[in-house]
N, C-alpha and C positions, 0 to 999 in steps of 0.2 A: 306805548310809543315814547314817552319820555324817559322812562328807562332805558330803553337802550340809546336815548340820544347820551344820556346821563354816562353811560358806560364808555360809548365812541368817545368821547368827554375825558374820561377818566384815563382809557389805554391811549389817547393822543397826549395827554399829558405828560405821563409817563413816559412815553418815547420822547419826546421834547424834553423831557430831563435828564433821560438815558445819554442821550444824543451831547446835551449840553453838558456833560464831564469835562474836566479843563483838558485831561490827557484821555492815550489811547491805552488801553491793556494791548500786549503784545505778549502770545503765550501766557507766560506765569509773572510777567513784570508790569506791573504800572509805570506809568512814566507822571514824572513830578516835575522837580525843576527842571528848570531848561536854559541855555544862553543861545542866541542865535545874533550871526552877524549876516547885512546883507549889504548890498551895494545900493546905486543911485536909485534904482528901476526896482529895488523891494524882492530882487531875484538871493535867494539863499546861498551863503559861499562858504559857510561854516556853522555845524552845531553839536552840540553836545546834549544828552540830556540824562538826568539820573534819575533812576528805577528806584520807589519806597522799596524794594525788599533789599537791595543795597543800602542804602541808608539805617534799614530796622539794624541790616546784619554786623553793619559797624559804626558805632553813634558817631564818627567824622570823616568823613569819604569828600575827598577833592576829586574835580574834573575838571583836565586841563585841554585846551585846544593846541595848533601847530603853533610853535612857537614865533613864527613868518606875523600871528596876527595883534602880538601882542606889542601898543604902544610903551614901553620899556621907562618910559620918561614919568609914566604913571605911577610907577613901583613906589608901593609906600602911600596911596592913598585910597585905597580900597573901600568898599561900601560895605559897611555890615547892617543886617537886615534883621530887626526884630519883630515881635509876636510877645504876645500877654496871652500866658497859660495859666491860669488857674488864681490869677493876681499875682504871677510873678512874670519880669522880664526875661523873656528867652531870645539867644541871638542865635536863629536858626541858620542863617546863611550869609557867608561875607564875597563878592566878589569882585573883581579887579584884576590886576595886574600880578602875576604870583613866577615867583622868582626859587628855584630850586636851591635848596639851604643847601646839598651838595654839592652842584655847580653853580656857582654865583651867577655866571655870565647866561644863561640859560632861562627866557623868560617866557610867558606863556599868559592865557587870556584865560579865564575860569574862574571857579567858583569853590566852595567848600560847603558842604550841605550837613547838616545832623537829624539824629532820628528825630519824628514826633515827639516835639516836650522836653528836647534836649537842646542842652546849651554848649556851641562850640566853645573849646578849649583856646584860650586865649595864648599862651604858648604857640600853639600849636601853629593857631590862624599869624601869627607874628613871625613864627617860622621861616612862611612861605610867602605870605603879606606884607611885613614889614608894617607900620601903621595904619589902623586905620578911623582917618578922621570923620569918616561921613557916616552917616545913620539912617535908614527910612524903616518906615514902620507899613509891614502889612497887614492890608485891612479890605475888608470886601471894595470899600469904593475905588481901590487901586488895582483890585485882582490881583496881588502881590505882582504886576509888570513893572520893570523901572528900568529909564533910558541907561545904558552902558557902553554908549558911542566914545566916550572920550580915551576909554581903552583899550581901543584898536587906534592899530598902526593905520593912519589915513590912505599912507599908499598901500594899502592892502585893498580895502574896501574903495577909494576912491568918492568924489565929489558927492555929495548926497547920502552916502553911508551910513549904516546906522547899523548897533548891537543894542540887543534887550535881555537882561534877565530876568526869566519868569518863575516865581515861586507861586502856584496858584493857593487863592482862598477861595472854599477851605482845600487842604488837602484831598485828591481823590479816592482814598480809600474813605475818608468822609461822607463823599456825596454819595459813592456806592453803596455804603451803609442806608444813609437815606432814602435814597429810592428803594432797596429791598423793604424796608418802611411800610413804603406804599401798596406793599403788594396782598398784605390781609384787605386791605379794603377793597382791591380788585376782585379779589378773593371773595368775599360778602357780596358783592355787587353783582357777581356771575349766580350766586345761589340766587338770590332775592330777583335776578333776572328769569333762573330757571323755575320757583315757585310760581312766580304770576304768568307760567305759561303755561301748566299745567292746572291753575285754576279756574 
């Protein structure tokens, strides 16, 4: 009898970790980053999110939203987001207010993402950023979320409004790693269940 409480145990676990991925698989894409803008009441009015196999397939992939929600007045102070790999500084993702290096006047609310263990291209991110002075560091006690309200246009979202970009810790192809993990000792568990029935 303890055994199989021990297993009930073991497969609720694992769905509660299943469950608890930061993103959804959708087909063949995981979803990683994310920005989302919402209004007063927490109702969604804009989001964007980017897929690791985009990111693998080119180490600097930007995502941009309607240009309608981008506060323009922001341009040039953008947040870049780092991560400690391996003991080195990696700035995986910068986001803010991003301004098209071909049309000047053309501005937009997003983000810039790079692969796993890669460091955006400061060029690049200056490009379309312009400077940027701010910095947070992701770390599991923050879930990589970070408030990014001050980059939308007020009158888009209105009173109470809020945007957040989310880069989760750790990455989802991570945690799914992890969980497959678990699955030899489920694995042991069902034998070692199945021997003491037949003894």
């Amino acid at each position: 009898m303890r055994l199989k409480t021990r297993l009930v145990l073991l497969v609720g676990a694992g769905v509660l970790a299943l469950s608890a991925l930061p993103q959804v698989a959708f087909g063949a894409f995981t979803f990683s980053d994310s920005m989302t803008v919402t209004d007063g009441n927490g109702i969604v009015l804009a989001q964007i999110k980017a897929s690791e196999e985009s990111e693998a397939s080119d180490p600097q992939v930007l995502y941009l939203l309607d240009h309608t929600v981008a506060n323009i007045g922001q341009w040039g102070n953008a947040t870049a987001v780092f991560e400690e790999v391996g003991g080195d500084t990696v700035i995986s993702d910068v986001f803010g207010v991003a301004r098209d290096p071909n049309a000047p006047t053309h501005y937009y609310l997003g983000f810039m993402s790079a692969a796993e263990g890669v460091s955006l291209d400061p060029v690049v991110v200056s490009a379309w950023f312009g400077t940027v002075p701010n910095a947070v560091q992701e770390t599991l006690a923050n879930n990589g979320v970070f408030d990014a309200s001050i980059y939308v246009d007020p009158s888009y979202n209105g009173p109470g409004g809020h945007a957040t970009f989310w880069s989760p810790v750790p990455e989802p192809t991570t945690m799914i790693a992890g969980a497959l993990l678990l699955l030899p000792f489920g694995a042991s568990t069902l034998r070692m269940l199945r021997k003491n029935r037949t003894a």
